[in-house]
VOGU-3710 file (C-alpha; in Angstrom, 3 decimals, decimal comma):
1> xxxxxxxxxx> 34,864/92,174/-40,058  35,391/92,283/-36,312  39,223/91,132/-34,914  38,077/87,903/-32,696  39,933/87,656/-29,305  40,714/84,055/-30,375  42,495/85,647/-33,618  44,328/88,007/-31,619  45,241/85,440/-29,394  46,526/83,277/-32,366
11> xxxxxxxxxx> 48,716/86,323/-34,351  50,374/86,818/-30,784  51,695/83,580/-30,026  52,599/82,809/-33,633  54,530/86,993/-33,992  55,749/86,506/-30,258  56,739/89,510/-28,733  54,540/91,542/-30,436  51,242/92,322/-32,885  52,357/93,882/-35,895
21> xxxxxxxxxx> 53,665/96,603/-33,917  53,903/100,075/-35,252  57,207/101,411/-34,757  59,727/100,171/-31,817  58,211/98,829/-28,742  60,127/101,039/-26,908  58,652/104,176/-29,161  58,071/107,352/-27,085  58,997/105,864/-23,208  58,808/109,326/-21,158
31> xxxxxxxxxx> 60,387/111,224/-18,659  62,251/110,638/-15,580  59,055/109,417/-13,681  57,472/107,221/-17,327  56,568/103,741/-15,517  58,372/100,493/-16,797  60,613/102,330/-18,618  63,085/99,838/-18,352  61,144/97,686/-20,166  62,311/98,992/-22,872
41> xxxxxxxxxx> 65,495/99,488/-22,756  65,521/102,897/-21,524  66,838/103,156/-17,828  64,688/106,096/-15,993  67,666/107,571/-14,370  69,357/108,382/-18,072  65,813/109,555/-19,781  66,004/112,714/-18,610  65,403/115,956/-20,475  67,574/116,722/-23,380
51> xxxxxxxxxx> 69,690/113,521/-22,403  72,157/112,206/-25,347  72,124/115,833/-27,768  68,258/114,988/-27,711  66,137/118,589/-27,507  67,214/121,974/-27,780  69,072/122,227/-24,396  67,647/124,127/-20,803  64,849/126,254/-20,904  65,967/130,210/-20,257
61> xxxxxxxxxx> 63,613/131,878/-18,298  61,411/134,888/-20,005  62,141/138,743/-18,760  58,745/138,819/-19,644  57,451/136,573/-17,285  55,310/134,483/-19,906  56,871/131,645/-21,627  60,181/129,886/-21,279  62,216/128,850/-24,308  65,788/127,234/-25,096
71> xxxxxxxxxx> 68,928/129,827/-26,382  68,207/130,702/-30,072  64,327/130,532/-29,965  61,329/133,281/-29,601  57,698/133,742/-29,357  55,017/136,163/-30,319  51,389/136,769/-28,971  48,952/135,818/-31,608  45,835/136,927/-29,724  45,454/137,817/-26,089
81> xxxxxxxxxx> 41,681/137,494/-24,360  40,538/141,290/-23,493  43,610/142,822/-25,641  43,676/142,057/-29,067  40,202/142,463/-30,637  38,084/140,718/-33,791  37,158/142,433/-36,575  34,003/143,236/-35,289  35,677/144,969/-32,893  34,907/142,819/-29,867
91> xxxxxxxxxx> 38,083/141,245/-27,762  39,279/137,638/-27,943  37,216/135,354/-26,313  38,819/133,996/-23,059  39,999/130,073/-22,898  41,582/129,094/-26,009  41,463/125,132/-26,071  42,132/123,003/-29,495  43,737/124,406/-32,668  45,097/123,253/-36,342
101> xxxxxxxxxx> 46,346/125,480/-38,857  45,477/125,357/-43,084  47,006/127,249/-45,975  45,560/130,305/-46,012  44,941/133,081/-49,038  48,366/135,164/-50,381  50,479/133,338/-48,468  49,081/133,275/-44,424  48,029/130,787/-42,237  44,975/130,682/-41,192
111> xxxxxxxxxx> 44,057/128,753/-37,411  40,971/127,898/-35,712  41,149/128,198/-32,115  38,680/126,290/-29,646  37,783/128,518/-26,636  36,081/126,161/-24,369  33,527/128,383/-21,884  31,017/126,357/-20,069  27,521/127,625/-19,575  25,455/130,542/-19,881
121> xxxxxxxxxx> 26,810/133,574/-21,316  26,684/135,718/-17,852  29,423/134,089/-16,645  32,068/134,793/-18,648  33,954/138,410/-19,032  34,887/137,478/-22,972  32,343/135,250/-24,026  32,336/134,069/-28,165  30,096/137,328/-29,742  26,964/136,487/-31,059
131> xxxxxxxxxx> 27,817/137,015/-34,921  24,637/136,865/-36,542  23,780/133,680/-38,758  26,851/131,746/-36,944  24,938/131,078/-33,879  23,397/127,783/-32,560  22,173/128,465/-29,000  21,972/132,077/-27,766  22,238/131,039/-24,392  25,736/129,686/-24,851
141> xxxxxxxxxx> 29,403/131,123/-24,145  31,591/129,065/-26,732  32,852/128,725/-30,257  35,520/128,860/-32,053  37,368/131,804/-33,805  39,289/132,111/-37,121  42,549/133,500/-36,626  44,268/135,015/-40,028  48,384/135,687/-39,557  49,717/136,879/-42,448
151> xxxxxxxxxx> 53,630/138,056/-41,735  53,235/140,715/-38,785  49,077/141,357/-39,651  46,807/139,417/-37,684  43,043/139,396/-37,850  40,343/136,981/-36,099  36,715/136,277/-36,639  34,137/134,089/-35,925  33,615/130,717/-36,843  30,961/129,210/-34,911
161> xxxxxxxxxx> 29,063/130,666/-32,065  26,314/129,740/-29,071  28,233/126,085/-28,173  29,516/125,276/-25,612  32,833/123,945/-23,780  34,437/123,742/-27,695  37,696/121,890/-26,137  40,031/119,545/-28,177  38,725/119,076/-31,762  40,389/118,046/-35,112
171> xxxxxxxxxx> 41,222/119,197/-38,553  40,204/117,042/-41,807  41,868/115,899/-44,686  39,363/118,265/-46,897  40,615/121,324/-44,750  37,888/122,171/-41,986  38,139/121,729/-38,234  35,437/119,612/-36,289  34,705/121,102/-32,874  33,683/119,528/-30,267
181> xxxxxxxxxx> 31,021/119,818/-27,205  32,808/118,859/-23,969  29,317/118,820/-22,040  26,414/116,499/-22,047  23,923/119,439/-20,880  20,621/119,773/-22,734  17,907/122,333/-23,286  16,811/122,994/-20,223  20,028/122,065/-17,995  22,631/125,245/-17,089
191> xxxxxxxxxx> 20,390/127,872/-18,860  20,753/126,275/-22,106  18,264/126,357/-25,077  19,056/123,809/-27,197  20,633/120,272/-26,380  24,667/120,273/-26,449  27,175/117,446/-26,851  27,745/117,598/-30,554  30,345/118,380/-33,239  29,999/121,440/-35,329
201> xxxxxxxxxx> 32,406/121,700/-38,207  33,394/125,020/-39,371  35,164/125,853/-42,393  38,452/128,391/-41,892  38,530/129,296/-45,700  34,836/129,947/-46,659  33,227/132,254/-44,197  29,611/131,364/-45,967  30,290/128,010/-45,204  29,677/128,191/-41,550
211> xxxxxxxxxx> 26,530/129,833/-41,770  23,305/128,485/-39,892  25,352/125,724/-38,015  24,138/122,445/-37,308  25,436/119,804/-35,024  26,649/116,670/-37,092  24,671/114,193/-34,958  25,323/110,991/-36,497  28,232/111,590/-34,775  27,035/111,300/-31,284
221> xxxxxxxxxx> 26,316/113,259/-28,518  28,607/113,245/-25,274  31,592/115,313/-23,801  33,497/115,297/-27,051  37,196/115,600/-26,654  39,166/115,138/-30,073  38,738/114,251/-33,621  40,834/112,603/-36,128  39,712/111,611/-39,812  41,046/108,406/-41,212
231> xxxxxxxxxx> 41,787/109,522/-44,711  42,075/106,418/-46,730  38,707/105,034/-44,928  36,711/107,839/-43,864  36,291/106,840/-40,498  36,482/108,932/-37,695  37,895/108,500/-33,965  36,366/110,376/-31,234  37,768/110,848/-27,468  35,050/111,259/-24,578
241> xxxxxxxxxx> 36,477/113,195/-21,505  34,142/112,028/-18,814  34,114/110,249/-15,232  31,174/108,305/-13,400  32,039/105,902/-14,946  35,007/106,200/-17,255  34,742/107,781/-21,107  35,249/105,947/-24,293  37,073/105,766/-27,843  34,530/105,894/-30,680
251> xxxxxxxxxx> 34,323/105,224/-34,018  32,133/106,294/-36,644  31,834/104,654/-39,898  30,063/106,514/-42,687  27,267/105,366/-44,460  28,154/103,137/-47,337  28,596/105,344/-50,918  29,207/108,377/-48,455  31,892/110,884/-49,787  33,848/113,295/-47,624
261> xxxxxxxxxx> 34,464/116,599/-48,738  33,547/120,380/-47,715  29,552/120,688/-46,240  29,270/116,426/-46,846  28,794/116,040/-42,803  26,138/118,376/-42,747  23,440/116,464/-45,638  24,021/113,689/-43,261  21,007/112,337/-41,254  21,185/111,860/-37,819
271> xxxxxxxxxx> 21,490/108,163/-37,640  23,836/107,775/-40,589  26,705/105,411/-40,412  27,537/103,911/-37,290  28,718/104,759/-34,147  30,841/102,140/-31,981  32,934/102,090/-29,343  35,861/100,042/-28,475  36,657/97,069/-26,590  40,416/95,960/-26,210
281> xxxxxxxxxx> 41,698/92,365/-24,988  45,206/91,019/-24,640  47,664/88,881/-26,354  45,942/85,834/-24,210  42,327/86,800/-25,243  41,427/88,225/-21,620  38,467/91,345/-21,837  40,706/94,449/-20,943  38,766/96,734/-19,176  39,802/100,192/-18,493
291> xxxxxxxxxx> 43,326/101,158/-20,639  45,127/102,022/-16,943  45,756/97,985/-16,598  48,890/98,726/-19,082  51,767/99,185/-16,712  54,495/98,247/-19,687  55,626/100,218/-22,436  54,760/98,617/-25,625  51,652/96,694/-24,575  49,588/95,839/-27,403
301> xxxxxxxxxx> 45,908/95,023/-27,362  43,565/94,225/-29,652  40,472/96,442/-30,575  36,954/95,377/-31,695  34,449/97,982/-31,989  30,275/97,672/-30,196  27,420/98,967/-31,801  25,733/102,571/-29,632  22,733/101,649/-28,803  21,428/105,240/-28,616
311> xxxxxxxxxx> 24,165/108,109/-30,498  21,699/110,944/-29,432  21,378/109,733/-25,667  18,260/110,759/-25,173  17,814/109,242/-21,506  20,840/107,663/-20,722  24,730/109,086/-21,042  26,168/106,706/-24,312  29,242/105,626/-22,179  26,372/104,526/-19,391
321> xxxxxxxxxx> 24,089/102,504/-22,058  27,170/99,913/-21,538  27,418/97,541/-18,642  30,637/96,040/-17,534  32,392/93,832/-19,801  30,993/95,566/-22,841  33,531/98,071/-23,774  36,543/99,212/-22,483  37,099/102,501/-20,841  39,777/105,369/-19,348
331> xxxxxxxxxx> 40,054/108,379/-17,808  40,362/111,404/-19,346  40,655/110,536/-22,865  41,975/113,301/-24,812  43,883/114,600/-27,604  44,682/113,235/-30,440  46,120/113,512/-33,354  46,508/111,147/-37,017  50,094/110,218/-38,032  52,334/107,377/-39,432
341> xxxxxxxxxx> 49,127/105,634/-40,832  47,168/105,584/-37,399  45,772/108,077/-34,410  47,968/108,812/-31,662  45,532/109,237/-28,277  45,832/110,753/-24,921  44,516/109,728/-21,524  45,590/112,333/-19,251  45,692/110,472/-15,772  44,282/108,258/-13,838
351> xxxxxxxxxx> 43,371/108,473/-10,037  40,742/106,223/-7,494  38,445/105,662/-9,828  40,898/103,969/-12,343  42,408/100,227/-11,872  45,987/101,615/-11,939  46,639/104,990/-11,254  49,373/106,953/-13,481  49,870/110,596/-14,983  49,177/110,509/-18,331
361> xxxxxxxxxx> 49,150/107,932/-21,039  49,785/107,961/-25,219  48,429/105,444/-26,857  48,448/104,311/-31,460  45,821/102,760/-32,726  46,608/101,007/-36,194  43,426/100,709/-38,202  44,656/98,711/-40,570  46,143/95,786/-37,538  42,977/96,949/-34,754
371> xxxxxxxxxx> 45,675/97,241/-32,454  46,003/99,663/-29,815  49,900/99,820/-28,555  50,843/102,364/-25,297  53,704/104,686/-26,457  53,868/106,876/-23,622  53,575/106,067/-19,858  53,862/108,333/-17,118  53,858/107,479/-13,466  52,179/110,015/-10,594
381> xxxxxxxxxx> 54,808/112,902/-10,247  55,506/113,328/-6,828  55,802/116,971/-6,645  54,271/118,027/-9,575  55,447/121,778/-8,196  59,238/121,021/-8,637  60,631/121,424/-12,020  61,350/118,421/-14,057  58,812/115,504/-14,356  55,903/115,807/-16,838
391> xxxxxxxxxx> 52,463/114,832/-16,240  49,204/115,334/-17,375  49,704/115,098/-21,564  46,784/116,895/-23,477  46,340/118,049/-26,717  49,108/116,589/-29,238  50,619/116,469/-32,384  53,066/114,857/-34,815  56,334/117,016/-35,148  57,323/117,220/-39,029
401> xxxxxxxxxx> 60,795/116,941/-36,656  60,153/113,185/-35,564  58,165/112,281/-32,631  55,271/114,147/-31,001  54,830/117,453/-29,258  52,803/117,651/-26,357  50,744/119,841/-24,206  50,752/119,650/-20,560  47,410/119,991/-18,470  49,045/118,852/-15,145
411> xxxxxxxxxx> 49,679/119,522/-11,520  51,764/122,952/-10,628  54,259/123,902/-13,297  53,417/123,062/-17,175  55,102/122,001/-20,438  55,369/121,794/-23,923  57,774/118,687/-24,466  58,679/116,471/-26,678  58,954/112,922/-27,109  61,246/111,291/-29,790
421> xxxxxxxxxx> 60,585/108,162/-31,195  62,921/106,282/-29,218  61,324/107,395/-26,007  63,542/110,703/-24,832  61,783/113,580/-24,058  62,853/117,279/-23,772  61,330/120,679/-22,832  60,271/122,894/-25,268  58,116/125,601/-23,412  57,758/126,529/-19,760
431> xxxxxxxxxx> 54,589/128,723/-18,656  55,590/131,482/-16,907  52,571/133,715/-15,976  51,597/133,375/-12,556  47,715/133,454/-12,637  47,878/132,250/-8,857  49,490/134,667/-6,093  53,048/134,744/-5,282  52,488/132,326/-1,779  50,564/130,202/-3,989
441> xxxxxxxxxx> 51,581/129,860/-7,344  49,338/128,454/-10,229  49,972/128,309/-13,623  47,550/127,434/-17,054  48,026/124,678/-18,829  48,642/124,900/-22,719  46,615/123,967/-25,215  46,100/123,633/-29,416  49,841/122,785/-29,930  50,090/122,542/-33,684
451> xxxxxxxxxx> 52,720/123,431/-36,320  52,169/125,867/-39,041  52,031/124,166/-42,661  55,335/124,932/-43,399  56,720/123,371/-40,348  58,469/126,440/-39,234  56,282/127,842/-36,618  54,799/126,015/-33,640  51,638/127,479/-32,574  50,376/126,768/-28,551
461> xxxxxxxxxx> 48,017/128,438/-26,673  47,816/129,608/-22,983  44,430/128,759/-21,582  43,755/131,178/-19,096  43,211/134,041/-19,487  43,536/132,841/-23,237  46,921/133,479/-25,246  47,489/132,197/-28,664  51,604/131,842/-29,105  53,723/131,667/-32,109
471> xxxxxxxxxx> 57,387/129,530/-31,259  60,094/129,976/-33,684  63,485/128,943/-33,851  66,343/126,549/-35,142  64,146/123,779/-35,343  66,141/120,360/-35,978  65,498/116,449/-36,474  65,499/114,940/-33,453  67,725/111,799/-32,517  66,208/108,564/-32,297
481> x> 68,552/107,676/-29,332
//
């Protein structure tokens, strides 16, 4: 049953200031730069990193001259593009991207890491190998790899191979990853064979599993972003990252009598379920759309979901089978990440083609209400060079410390931070590994921030060249205020 704009409209005048809200209004307000901050009660000038005993104090720089951490904590390199090597003897693939962690056999932790490589093979130094039966299109550079720590042993395999532009992804609740296609090319296009746009799930504890892989089309084909499972309804959320015009939240609903579980996406057919995507209108019924309009932390709107005309887009891009007023859309929709009974979601800026621009955006939807409320606002950083300001959030997920950890994919220098769930946020990690030249600085962005199971170790990557990180150290609860 679809949430009306007249019903909306109704439960907001009648709750008042807000719609069944999920948490504090004021929930996650960012940074020193966060727009409307003050709307919540949180004055910009005093939300500044660490403020109030919130963090783990000033970043110390690394000897090193890779990563940044507070006093007390330390990190070690996982895997490290052209250095470490798979079992097959190959090196790392380059461009780590999206990673989650599972339980692993005797005690590891086992991760699947994204590496998101665009195009034919050729143009890549450390492409994804070609392990034989894991392969979809020859022509391709991407995957994703299996990455096995066990105390100080490490190994790495592959897990899927010949995709393309794997980027944010998503773990289920049955303990596989879903990767994603961040590219709408098809047979054909860029010197690839076969179409691409898809999710491929791949299985971290059953290497047999993963064999022959096929796309799970039902699930749509477009520059796939993230993944999240709903696991009390079986839905799942997907982010588009795409521009020309603006991408879009989906949501795919599976087929009724339709049981999750390890190899279920793969019996599916094509067209099974249903694949919608969203359209979002205010307290006073109004269409909303593009998600940049919010300019106050703590907006809610409410969410009804369209019918995709054509999942497979066959002639015409899915987010371009919609004319205005149909849907609504934003830029650079991103990671995301399920927690406290809904999906957290990233847009990671805004610019000219936008209504309102801004740096970065986190957004909760609440299936259970169909309202989408903005946690996390960030205006344009100024000098995005200058460290301080955060922009550009990324990949995310839900600390087992209280609020979320994020992944910067900004301007100049980048983050990990966190956000608490009263709105302060803090540094956690500074890159330090100049890829750029010393008149003209440039630094990655990180990526696949996740926590190990136990909650002890915080896992980030490097994206270029492509440096999988272990964070450890005294860990705390963080303040609500």
């Amino acid at each position: 049953m679809s949430l009306t704009r007249r019903d909306f409209a109704r439960k907001s005048a009648i709750t008042g200031a807000g719609v069944a809200l999920a948490g504090s209004v004021g929930a996650l307000a960012t940074a020193p730069n966060a727009l409307a901050s003050t709307e919540t009660g949180i004055d910009s000038a005093e939300s500044g990193h660490g403020h109030g005993g919130v963090g783990y104090g000033p970043l110390v720089p690394d000897p090193k001259g890779l990563l940044a951490l507070p006093a007390g904590f330390s990190y070690r390199v996982i895997t490290y593009s052209g250095r470490t090597k798979l079992e097959s003897g190959e090196f790392t693939p380059s461009n780590h991207d999206g990673t989650a962690t599972f339980h692993g056999p005797r005690g590891a932790t086992l991760l699947v890491n994204n590496h998101e490589l665009k195009g034919p093979r050729a143009g890549w130094q450390y492409p994804v190998p070609l392990t034989e039966g894991l392969v979809y299109d020859p022509a391709a550079a991407g995957g994703c790899t299996v990455v096995e720590v066990r105390h100080d042993k490490v190994a790495e395999w592959v897990g899927v191979a010949g995709t393309s532009t794997n980027c944010a992804g998503g773990s289920t609740p049955w303990g596989t990853w879903l990767t994603g296609e961040e590219t709408e090319d098809k047979a054909g296009q860029n010197g690839m064979t076969k179409d691409h746009g898809y999710i491929f799930e791949v299985d971290p504890c059953d290497r047999r599993a993963n064999q022959n892989p096929k796309p799970v089309k039902a699930l749509g084909r477009y520059a796939h972003e993230a993944a999240v499972v709903d696991p009390k309804r079986g839905r799942i959320y997907l982010t588009e990252d795409a521009a020309g015009p603006n991408g879009l939240l989906y949501r795919w609903t599976p087929p009724q009598g339709f049981e999750h579980g390890h190899g279920r996406l793969k019996t599916l057919a094509d067209d099974a379920g249903s694949l919608q995507a969203f359209k979002c209108f205010d307290s006073g019924g109004q269409f909303v759309d593009d998600l940049s309009r919010a300019t106050k932390i703590g907006t809610v709107y409410g969410v009804d979901w369209v019918d995709v005309p054509d999942r497979d887009a066959k002639t015409v891009s899915v987010r371009k089978q919609f004319t205005d007023g149909q849907v609504t859309r934003a830029r650079k929709l991103e990671g995301m990440w399920w927690g406290d009974g809904g999906t957290y979601i990233v847009s990671s800026f805004a610019r000219e083609e936008s209504p309102v621009q801004h740096d970065g955006a986190v957004w909760f939807y609440d299936p259970k209400r169909r309202t989408l409320t903005l946690k996390v606002l960030l205006g344009v950083n100024p000098d995005p060079s200058v460290d301080g300001a955060f922009d550009g959030p990324d990949n995310i997920t839900v600390s087992p410390y209280g609020g979320l950890v994020i992944a910067e994919d900004g301007e100049g220098i980048q983050h990990l931070f966190g956000a608490t769930d009263s709105g302060r946020t803090y540094p956690i990690a500074r890159n330090e590994l100049n890829i750029g030249t010393e008149e003209e600085p440039e630094y990655s962005e990180f990526t696949g921030v996740t926590f190990s199971p136990d909650g002890r170790i915080l896992y980030a990557n490097i994206q270029t060249p492509g440096i999988m990180l272990a964070i450890t150290g005294p860990w705390k609860r963080q303040k609500r205020s």
